[in-house]
C-alpha positions as CSV (number, residue, x, y, z in Angstrom):
1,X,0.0,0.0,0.0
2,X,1.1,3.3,-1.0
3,X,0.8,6.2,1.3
4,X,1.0,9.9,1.0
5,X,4.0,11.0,2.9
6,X,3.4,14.6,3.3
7,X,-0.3,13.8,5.1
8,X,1.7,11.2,7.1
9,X,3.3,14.1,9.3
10,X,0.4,16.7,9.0
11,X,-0.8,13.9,11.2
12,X,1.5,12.6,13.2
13,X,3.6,15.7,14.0
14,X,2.6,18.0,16.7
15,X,0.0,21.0,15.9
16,X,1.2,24.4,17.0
17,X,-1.9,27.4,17.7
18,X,-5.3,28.7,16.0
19,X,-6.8,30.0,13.6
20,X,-4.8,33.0,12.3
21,X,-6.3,36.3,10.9
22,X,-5.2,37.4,7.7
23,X,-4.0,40.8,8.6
24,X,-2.2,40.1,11.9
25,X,-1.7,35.9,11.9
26,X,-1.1,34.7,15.2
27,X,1.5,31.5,15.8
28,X,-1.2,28.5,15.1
29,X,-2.0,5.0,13.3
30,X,-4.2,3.5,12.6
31,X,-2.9,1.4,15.4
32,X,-3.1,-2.6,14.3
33,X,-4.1,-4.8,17.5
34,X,-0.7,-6.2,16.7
35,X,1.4,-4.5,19.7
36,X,0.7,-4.7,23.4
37,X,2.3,-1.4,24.9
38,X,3.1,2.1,23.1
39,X,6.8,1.2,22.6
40,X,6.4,-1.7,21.6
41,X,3.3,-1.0,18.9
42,X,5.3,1.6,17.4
43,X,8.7,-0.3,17.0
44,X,7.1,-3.8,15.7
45,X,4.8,-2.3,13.2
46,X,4.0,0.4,10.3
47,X,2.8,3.3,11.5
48,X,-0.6,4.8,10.2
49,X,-0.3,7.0,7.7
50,X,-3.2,9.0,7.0
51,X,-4.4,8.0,3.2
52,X,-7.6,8.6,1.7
53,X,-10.4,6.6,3.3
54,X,-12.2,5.7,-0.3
55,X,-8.6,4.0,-0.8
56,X,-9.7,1.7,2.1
57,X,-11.9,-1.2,0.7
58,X,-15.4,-1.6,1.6
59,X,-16.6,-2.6,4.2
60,X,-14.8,0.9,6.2
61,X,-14.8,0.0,9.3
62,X,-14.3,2.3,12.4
63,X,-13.5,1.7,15.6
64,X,-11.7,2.3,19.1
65,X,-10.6,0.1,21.9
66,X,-9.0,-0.3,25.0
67,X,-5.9,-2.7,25.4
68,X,-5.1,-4.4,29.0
69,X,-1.5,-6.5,28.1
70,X,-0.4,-9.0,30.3
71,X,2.7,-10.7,30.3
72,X,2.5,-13.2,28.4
73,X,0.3,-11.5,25.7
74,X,2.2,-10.9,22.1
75,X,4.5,-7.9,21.9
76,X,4.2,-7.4,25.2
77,X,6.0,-4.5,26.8
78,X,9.0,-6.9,28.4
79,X,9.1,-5.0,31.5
80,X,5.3,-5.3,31.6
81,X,4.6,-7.8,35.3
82,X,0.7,-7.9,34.7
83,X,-0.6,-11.4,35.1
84,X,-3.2,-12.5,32.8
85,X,-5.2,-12.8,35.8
86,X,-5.1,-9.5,36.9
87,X,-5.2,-8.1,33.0
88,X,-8.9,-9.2,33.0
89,X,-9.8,-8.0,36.3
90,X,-8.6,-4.5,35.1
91,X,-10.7,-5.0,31.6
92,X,-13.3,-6.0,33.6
93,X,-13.5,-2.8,35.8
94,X,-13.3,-0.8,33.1
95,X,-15.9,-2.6,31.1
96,X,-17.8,-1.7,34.6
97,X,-16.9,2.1,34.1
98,X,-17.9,2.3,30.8
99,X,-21.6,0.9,31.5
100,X,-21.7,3.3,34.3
101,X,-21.3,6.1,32.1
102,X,-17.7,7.2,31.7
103,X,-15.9,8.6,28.5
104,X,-14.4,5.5,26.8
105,X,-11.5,8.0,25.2
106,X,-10.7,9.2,28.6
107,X,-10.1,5.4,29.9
108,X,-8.6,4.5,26.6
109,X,-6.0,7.7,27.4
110,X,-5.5,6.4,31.3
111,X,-5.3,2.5,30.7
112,X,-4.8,1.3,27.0
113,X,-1.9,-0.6,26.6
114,X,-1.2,0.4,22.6
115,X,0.1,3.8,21.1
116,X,-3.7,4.2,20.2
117,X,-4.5,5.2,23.8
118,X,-3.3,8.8,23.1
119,X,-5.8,9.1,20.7
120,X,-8.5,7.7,22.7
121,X,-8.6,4.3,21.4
122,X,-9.3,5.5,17.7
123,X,-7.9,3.0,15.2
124,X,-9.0,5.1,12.1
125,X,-10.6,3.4,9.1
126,X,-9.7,0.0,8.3
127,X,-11.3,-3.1,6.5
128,X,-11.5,-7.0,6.9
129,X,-8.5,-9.1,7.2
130,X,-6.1,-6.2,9.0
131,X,-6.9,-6.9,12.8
132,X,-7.4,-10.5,14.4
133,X,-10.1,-12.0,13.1
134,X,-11.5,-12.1,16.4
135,X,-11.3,-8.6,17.1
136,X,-12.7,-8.0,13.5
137,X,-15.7,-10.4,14.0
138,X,-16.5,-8.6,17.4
139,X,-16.1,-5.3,15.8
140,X,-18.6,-6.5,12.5
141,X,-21.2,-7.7,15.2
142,X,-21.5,-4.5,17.2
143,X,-23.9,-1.2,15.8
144,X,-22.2,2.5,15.5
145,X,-22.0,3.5,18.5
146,X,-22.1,0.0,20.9
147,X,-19.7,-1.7,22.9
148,X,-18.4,-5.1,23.1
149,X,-18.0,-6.4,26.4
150,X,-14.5,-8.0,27.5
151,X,-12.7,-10.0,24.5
152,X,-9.2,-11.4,24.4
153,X,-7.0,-12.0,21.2
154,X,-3.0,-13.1,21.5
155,X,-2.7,-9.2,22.7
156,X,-4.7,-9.0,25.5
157,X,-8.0,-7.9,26.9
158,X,-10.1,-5.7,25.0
159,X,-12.9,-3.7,24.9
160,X,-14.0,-2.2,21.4
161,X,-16.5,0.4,20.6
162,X,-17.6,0.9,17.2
163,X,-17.2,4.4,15.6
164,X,-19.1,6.2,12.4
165,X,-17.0,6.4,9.5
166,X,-17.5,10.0,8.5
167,X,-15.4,11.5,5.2
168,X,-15.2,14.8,4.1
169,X,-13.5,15.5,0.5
170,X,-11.0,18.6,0.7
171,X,-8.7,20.2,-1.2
172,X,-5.8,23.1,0.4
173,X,-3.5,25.5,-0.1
174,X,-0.4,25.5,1.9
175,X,2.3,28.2,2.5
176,X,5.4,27.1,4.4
177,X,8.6,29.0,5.6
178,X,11.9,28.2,6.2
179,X,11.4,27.6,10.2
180,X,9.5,25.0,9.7
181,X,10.3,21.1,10.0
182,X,10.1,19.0,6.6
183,X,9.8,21.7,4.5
184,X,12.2,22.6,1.5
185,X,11.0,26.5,1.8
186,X,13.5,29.5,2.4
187,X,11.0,31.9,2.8
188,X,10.2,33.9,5.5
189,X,7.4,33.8,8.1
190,X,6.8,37.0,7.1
191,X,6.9,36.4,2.9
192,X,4.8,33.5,4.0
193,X,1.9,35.5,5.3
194,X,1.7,37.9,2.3
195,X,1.9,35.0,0.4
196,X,-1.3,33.1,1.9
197,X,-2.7,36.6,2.1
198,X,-1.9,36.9,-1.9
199,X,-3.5,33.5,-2.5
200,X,-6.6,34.5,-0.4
201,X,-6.9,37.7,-2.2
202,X,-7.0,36.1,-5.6
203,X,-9.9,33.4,-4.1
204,X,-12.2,36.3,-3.5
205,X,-10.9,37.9,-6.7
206,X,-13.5,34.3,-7.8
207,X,-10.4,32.7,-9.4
208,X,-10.6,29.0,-9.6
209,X,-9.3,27.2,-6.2
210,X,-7.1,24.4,-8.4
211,X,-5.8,27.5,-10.0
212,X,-4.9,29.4,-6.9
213,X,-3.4,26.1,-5.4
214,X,-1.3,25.4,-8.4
215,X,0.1,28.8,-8.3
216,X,0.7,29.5,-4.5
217,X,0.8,25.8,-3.0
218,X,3.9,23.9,-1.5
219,X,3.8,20.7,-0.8
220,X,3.4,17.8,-3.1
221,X,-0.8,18.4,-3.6
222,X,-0.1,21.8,-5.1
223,X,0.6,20.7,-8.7
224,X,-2.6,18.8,-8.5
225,X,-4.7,21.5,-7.1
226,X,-4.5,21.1,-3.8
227,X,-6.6,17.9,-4.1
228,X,-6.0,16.1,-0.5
229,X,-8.9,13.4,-1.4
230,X,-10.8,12.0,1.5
231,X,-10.3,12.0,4.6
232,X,-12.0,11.1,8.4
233,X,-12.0,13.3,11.2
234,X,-9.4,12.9,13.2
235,X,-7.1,12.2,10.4
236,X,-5.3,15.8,10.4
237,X,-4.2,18.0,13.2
238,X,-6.7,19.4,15.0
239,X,-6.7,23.0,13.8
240,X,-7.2,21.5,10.4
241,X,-9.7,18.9,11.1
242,X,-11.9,20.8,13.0
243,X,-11.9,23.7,10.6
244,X,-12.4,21.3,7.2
245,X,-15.8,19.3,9.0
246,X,-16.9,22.4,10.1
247,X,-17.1,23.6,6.2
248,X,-20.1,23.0,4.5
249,X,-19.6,21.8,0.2
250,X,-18.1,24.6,-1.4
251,X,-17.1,26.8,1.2
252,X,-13.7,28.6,1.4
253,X,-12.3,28.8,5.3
254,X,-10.4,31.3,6.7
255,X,-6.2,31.3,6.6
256,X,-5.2,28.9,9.5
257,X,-1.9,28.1,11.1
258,X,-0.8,24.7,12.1
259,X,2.9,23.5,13.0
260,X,3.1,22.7,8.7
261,X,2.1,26.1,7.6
262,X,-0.6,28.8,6.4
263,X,-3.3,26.6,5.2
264,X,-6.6,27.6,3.4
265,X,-9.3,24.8,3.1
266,X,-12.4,24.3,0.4
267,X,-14.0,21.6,1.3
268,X,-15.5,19.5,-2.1
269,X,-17.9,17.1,-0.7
């Protein structure tokens, strides 16, 4: 599978501030159930890669879980002393907490045991024949929005809630300056503003958006627009993510600042 590199660390790297204004800007995996701790996830496996999700095949599935590891589990964490015994007890009271009303992604972030517990569980979008079959047949089984109760796979304990698979279509334009990390730009923070402010002018000016991003864009979208594909939320950073959903087909946002750049956003679909 072929992934896009340049979403891989708008993802993964970490966002700086807000929204910026255009006249004064202001500073701005999908986790396999193959791992049982963070190190160990990360070091034995790929790492998700944000990608479109219509280049997942059908059926998308969403979901989020919590990992209890044990000792003996597969890619364990080596230092990890956990019995099995006392890995289900601990799924157990959690699957307790759960019923009784408490925020899954806030015990995913406290207990998991994979590098998905930072993000609250969420595993992204993936499809049949990725995760153990019988985490994937628990996962098929459960409605948007339910459950499962207490399952074990080679990995450990588990408890999986299923997630909606929501996309959004969106194309960008970024302008990046030399400060920045993975960037090839010698540019200025300040050149960098007039330039996003340049691009903006020219989008109210009613020129096309694939023009604008082939003119001002950096970044390896620019020469196609500025054509990102589709994407679910949580995919990007947050000052991205929550400004694309919040867009309705067609609109234009604002200029916003993330730790890549001056972006603007239209969303397509």
């Amino acid at each position: 599978m072929t992934f896009a590199a340049y979403l891989a660390f708008l993802f993964a790297c970490t966002p700086d501030t807000d929204s910026v204004q255009t006249q004064n800007p202001q500073s701005s995996d999908k986790a396999q159930v193959t791992a049982a701790s963070k190190e160990s996830t990360e070091e034995s496996m790929p790492q998700p890669e944000p990608r479109s999700v219509r280049e997942v095949p059908r059926p998308r599935i969403r979901a989020r879980h919590i990992l209890i590891a044990h000792s003996t589990a597969t890619a364990a964490d080596p230092e990890l002393e956990r019995t099995k015994e006392q890995a289900k007890i601990i799924a157990d009271q959690l699957l307790l907490q759960i019923k009784s009303g408490s925020k899954f992604d806030r015990l995913a972030k406290e207990n998991s045991d994979d590098a998905s517990g930072k993000r609250g569980g969420d595993l992204g979008v993936f499809t049949k024949g990725v995760m153990h079959k019988t985490f994937e047949d628990t996962t098929l089984d459960l409605d948007v929005g339910q459950h499962s109760e207490v399952i074990e796979t080679p990995f450990g304990f588990h408890i999986i809630e299923r997630l909606p698979v929501i996309e959004v279509h969106v194309d960008h334009i970024l302008v990046q300056w030399a400060d920045l990390k993975r960037t090839v730009s010698e540019r200025s923070r300040e050149e960098a503003v007039l330039i996003a402010q340049q691009a903006m002018a020219e989008l109210d000016a009613g020129k096309s958006f694939q023009a604008v991003a082939q003119k001002f864009s950096d970044g390896p979208f620019g020469s196609r627009g500025g054509n990102l594909g589709w994407f679910q939320k949580g995919q990007m950073v947050p000052q991205f993510d929550e400004v694309a959903f919040a867009l309705n087909p067609g609109d234009i946002s604002e200029i916003i600042e993330s730790a890549h750049g001056f972006h603007i956003i239209r969303r397509i679909e």
